[in-house]
N, C-alpha and C positions, 0 to 999 in steps of 0.2 A: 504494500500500500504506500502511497504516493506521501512524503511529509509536508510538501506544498500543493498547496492550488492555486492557480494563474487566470481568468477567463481573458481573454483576448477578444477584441469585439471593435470590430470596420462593420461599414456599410451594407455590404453584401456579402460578407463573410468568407471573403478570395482573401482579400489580404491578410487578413486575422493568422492562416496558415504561414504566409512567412513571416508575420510577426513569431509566432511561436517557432519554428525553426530558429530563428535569426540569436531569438534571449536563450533560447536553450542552449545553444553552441556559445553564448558568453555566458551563461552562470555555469556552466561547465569549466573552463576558465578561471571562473572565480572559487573552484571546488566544491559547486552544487553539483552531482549526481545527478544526471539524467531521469535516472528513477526515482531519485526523490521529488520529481516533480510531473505535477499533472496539469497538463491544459486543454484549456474550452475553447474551442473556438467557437465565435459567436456572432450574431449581428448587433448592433448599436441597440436597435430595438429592444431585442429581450434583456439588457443589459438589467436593467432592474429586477427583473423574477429571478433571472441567473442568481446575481448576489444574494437573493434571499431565501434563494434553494442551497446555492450551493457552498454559503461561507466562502468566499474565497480569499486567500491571503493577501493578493489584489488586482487589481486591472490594470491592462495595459489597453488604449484602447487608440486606434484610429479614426479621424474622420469628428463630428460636432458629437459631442455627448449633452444634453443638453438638461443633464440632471444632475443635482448637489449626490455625490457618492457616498457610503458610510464607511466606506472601507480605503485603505490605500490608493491612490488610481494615478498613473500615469499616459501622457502622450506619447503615441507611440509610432510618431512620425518619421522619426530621425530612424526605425528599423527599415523600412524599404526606400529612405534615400539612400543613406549609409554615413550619415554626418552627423555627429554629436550624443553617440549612442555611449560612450561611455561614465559620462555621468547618470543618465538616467538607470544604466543598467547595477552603477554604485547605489540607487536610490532603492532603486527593487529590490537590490541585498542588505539593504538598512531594514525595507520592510519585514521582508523573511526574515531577519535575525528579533527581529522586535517583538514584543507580546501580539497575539493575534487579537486585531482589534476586534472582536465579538468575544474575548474569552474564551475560546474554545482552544483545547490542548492537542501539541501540535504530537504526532509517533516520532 
C-alpha cells in the first residue's frame, strides 16, 4: 500500500498523466519510492469529490482550479513546460514530510 496520495487534475485529464510521470521520476530523486506513492489522475472538475473521497496528501493541478482547497495544492504548470519544476517539487516534499493535513496516519 501506497504511503502517499497525489491527485493530479488538468482539464481533460491528458495532461494530468504526464504530470504524474514527470513528479514521480523527481521524488524519486528526492528518495521517495515509486511505490510509496499513488496517483489520481483527474479532471479539474471532480477535483473537489476527489479530495473528499480520497484524502489526498495533495494536489498538483493544471489549468484554472477555481476552488479555495483544504489540502496542500500546487501549480503544476512548470511539469509539461519543463521550467521551474524544482522548487515546486521541494514544496510537495515539505508536504509529504508534514503532518497530513486531515489527521489521518500516514503507513
Amino acid at each position: 500500500m501506497a504511503k502517499y496520495r497525489i491527485v493530479v487534475a488538468c482539464g481533460t485529464n491528458v495532461t494530468s498523466t504526464v504530470v504524474a510521470v514527470k513528479l514521480k521520476d523527481m521524488l524519486e530523486k528526492r528518495g521517495i519510492k515509486p511505490s510509496d506513492v499513488e496517483f489520481k489522475c483527474i479532471r479539474v472538475a471532480e477535483i473537489v469529490h476527489q479530495i473528499e473521497q480520497l484524502k489526498p496528501d495533495c494536489v498538483v493541478f493544471s489549468g484554472n482550479v477555481p476552488y479555495k482547497l483544504p489540502c496542500p495544492a500546487f501549480r503544476g504548470t512548470m511539469f509539461i513546460t519543463g521550467v521551474g519544476m524544482d522548487p515546486v517539487v521541494d514544496q510537495i516534499v515539505k508536504a509529504l514530510e508534514a503532518p497530513h493535513w486531515a489527521g489521518l496516519r500516514r503507513m
